[in-house]
C-alpha positions as CSV (number, residue, x, y, z in Angstrom):
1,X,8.0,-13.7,-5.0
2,X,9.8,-15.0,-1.9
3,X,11.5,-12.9,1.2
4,X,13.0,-15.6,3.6
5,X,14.7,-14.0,6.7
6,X,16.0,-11.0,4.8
7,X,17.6,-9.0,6.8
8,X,19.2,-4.8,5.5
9,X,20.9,-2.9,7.9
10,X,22.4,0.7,7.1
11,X,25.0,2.4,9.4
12,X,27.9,1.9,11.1
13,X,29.3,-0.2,13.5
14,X,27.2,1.6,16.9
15,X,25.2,3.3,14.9
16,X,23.5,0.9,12.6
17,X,19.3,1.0,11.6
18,X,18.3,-2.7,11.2
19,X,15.4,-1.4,8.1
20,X,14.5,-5.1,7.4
21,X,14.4,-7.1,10.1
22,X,14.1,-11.1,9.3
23,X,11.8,-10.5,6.7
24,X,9.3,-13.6,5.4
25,X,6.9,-13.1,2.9
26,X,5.5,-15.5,0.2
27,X,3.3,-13.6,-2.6
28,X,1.9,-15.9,-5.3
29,X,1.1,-15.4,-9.2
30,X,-2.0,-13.3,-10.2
31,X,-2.3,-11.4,-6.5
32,X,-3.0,-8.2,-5.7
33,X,-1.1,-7.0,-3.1
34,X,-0.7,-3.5,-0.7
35,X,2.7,-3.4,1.3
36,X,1.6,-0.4,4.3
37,X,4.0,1.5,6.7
38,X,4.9,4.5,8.0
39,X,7.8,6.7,6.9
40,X,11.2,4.4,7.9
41,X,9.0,1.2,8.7
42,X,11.4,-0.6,6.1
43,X,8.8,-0.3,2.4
44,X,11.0,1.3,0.4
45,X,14.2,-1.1,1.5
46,X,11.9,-4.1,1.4
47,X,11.3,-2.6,-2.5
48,X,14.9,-2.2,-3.1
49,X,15.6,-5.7,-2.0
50,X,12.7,-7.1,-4.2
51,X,13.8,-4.8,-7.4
52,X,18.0,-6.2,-6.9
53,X,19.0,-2.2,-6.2
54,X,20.3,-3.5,-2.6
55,X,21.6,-7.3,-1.7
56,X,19.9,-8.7,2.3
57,X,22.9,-9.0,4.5
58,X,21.3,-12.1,5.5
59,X,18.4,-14.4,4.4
60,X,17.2,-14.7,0.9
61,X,14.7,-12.5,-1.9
62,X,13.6,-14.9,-5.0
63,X,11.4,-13.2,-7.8
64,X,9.6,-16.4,-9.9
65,X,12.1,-18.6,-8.5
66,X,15.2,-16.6,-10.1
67,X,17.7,-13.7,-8.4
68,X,15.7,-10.4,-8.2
69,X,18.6,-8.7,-10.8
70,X,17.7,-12.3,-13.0
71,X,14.2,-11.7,-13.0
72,X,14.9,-7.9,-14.0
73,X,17.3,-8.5,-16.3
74,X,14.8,-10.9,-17.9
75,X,11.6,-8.5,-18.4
76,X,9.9,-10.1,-16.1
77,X,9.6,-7.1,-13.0
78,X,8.6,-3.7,-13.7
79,X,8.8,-1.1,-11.3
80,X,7.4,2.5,-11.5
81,X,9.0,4.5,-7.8
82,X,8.8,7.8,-7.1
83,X,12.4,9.1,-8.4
84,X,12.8,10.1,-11.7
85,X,12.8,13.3,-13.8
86,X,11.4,13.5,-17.3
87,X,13.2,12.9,-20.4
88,X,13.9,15.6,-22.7
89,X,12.8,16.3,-26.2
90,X,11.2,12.9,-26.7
91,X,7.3,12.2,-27.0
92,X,5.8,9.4,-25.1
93,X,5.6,7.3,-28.2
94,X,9.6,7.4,-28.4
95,X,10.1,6.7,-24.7
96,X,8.0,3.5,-24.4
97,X,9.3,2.2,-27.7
98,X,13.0,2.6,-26.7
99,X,12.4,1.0,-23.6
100,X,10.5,-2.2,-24.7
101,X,13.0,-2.4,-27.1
102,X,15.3,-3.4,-24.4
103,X,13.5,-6.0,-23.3
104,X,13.6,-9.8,-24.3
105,X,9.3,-10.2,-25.1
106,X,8.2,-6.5,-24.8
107,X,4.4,-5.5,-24.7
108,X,3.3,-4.1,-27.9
109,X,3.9,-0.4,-27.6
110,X,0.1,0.6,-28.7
111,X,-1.0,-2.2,-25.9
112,X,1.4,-0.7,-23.0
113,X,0.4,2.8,-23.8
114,X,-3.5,1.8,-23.6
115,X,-3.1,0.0,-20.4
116,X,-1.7,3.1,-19.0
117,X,-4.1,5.1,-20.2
118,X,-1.7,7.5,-22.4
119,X,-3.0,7.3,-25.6
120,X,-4.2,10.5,-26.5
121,X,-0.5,12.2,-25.1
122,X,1.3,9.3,-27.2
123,X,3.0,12.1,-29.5
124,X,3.5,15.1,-26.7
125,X,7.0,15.7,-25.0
126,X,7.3,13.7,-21.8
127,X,9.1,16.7,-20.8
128,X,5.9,19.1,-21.2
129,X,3.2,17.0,-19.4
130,X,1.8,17.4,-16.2
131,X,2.2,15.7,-12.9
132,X,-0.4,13.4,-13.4
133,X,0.2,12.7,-16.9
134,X,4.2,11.6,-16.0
135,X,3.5,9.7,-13.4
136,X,1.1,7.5,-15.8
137,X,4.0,7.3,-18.1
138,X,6.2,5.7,-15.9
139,X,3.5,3.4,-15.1
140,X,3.6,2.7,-19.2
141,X,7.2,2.4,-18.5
142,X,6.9,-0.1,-16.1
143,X,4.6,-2.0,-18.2
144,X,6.4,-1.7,-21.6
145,X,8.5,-4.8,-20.9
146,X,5.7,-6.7,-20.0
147,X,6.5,-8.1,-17.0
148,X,4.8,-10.7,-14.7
149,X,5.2,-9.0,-11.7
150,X,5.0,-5.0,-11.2
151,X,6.1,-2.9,-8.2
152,X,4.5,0.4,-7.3
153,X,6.0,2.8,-5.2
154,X,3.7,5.4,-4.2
155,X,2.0,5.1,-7.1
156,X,-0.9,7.7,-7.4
157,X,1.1,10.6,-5.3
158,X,0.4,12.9,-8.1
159,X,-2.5,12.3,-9.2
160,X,-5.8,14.2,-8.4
161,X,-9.3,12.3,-7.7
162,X,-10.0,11.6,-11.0
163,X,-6.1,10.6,-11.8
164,X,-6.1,7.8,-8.9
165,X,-9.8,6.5,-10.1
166,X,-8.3,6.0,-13.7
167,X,-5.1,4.5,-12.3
168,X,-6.4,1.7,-10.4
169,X,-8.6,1.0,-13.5
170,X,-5.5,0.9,-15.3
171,X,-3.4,-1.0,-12.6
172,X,-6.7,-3.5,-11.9
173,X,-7.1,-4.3,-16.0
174,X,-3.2,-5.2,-16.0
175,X,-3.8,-7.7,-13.1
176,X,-7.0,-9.6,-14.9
177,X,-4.4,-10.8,-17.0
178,X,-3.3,-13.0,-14.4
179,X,-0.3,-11.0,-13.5
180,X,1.2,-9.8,-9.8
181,X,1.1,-6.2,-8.3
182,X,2.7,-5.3,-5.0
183,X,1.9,-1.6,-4.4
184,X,3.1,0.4,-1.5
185,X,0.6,4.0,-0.6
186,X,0.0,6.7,1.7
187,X,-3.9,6.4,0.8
188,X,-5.1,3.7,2.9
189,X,-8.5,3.4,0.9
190,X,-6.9,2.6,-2.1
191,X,-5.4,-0.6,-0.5
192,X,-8.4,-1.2,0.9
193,X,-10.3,-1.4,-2.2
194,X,-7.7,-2.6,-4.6
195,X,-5.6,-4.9,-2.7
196,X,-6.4,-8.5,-2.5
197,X,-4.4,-8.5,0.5
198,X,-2.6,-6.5,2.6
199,X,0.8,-6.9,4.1
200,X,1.3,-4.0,7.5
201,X,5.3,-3.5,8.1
202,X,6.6,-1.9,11.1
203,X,10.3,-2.0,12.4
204,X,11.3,-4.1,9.4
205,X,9.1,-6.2,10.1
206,X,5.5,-7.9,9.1
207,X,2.6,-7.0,11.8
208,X,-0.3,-8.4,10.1
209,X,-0.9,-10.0,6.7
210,X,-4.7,-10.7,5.4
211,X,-7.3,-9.1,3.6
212,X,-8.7,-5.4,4.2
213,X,-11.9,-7.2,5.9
214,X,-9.3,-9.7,8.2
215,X,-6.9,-7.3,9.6
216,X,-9.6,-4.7,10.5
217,X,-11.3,-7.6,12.3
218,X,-7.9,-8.2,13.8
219,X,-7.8,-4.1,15.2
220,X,-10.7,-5.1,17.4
221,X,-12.2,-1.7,17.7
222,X,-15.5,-0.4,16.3
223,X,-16.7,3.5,16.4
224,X,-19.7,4.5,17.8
225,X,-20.2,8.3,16.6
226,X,-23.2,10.5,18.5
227,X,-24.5,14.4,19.1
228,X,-23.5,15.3,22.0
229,X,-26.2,18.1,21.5
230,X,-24.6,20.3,24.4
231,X,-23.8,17.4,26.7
232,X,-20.3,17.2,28.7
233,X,-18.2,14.5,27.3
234,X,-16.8,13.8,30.9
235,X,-17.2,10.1,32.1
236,X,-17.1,9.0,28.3
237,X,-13.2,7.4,28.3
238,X,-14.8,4.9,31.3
239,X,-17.9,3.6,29.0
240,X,-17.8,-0.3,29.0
241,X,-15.4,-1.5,26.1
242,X,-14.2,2.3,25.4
243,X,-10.7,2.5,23.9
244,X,-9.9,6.1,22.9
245,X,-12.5,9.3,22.6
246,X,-13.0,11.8,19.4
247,X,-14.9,14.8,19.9
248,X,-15.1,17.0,17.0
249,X,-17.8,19.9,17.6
250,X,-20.9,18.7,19.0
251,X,-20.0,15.0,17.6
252,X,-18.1,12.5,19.3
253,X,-16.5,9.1,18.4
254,X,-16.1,6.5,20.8
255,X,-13.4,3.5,19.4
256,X,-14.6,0.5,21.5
257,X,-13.6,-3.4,21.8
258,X,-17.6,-4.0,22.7
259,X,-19.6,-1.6,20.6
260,X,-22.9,-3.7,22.4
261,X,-22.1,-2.7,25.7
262,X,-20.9,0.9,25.1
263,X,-24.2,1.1,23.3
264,X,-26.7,0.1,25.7
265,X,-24.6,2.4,27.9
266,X,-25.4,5.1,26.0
267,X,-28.4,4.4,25.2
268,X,-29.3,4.4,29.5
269,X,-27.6,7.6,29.6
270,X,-30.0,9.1,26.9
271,X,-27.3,9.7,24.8
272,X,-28.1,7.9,21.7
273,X,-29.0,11.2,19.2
274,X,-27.7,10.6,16.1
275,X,-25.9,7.1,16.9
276,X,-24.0,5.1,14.4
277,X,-22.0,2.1,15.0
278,X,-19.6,1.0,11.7
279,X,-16.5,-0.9,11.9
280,X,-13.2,-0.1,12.6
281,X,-11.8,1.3,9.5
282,X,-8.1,0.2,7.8
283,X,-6.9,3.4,9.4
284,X,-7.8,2.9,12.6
285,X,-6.3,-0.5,12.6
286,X,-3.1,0.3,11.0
287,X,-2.7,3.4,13.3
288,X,-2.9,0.3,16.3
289,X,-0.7,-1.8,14.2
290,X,2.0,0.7,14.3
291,X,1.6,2.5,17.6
292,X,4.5,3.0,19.7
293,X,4.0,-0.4,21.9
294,X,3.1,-2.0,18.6
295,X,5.7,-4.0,16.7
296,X,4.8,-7.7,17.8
297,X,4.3,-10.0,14.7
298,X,1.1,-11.0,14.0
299,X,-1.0,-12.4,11.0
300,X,-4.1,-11.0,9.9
301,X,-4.9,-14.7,8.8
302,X,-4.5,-16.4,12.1
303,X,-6.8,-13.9,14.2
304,X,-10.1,-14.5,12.3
């Protein structure tokens, strides 16, 4: 899966939204992969351009070295997005058999509806399942013409706890087989413990690109977390290497580029009562990926 300089704008002459802005991305065979942005950064058009629903005004989108509506047409992309309602009056069974009989070398039905964990709902009516259990079928959907490379758009926003946990097992024994997943979520954990990598848009564009582990590294900024056991928290923003100040209750958390010095500050101001010091976490660096005066390309990869 290639993006070279693809470029989607939408609007009119004056008024026109660039939503993918020179877009490059390479994404090889067998990875795991979690596109991140906030609402508008350009996901879902990135997605559309990837899937052949929209053509780039400019640049170029190749899925296993064929056209995106090639690669479809072949079986060899699934996709499972949000849209969709339920089909009426047919069991699951029916559903996935019709569609992987559409497709050129289709997934045995029994297999697809295993690896989507729909088994024991094979012979209910999509139609009277809950939200969980439809959005697995889609992901059985999405699977049924066995495709090499699967898209995920928002994947486990129906699901409950124990729904995501048995999605991802689901979604992680499809990719053993040696096959791609690019996933966008809302749930920043899940791409940072599913994701072999993770791709940050903003502005239709890519700000970082690297593992969970890399682009954290990248953010800079570790917490400290105390008691303030009834101390004032005045004075705290001007702590060596102090970024930005929490204070929830009696606890504070103090997002610093030099955790070292901010502790040994701390720790000569006597405040040092229930002291932790972690990492920054995949939310705190994409939240200063994407700030406001964020926006400037940068790779995950090249920082660490």
């Amino acid at each position: 899966m290639v993006f070279t300089g693809a470029v989607k704008t939408f609007g009119r002459a004056g008024r026109q939204v660039r939503a993918v802005d020179g877009l490059g991305l390479t994404v090889g065979r067998g990875e795991t992969v979690a596109l991140l942005g906030r609402n508008g950064a350009g996901k879902s058009t990135a997605i559309s351009l990837l899937l052949g629903l929209n053509e780039p005004d400019a640049g170029t989108v190749r899925v296993l070295g064929r056209t995106p509506e090639q690669a479809v047409r072949a079986g060899l992309v699934g996709a499972m997005l949000q849209e969709g309602q339920p089909i009426q009056r047919v069991t699951v069974r029916e559903l996935i058999t019709f569609v992987a009989s559409t497709y050129p070398k289709p997934l045995p039905v029994t297999e697809a509806l295993a690896l989507a964990g729909v088994t024991e709902y094979a012979n209910r009516r999509v139609d009277k399942l809950s939200g969980g259990q439809t959005q697995r079928v889609r992901f059985a959907v999405a699977l049924a013409g066995n495709p090499e490379l699967i898209v995920l758009d928002e994947p486990t926003a129906a699901l409950d706890v124990e729904g995501r946990h048995a999605f991802w097992e689901s979604m992680r024994a499809y990719a053993r087989r040696g096959n791609t997943v690019l996933f966008s979520t809302h749930y920043l954990e899940e791409a940072d413990e599913n994701a072999d990598r993770i791709v940050v848009v903003d502005r239709g564009r890519i700000v970082a690109d690297g593992s969970g582990e890399a682009i954290k590294a990248a953010a800079g900024h570790s917490q400290v977390s105390f008691d303030l056991a009834g101390r004032s928290t005045e004075g705290l923003e001007l702590l060596p290497g102090v970024v930005t100040v929490e204070v929830t209750g009696d606890r504070t958390v103090l997002h610093t580029d030099d955790s070292d010095a901010t502790v040994v500050e701390l720790a000569r101001l006597g405040l040092v009562r229930g002291l932790q010091v972690s990492p920054a976490t995949l939310e705190a660096a994409f939240l200063s990926l994407t700030a406001p005066a964020a926006g400037v390309p940068r790779s995950a990869k090249e920082t660490v």
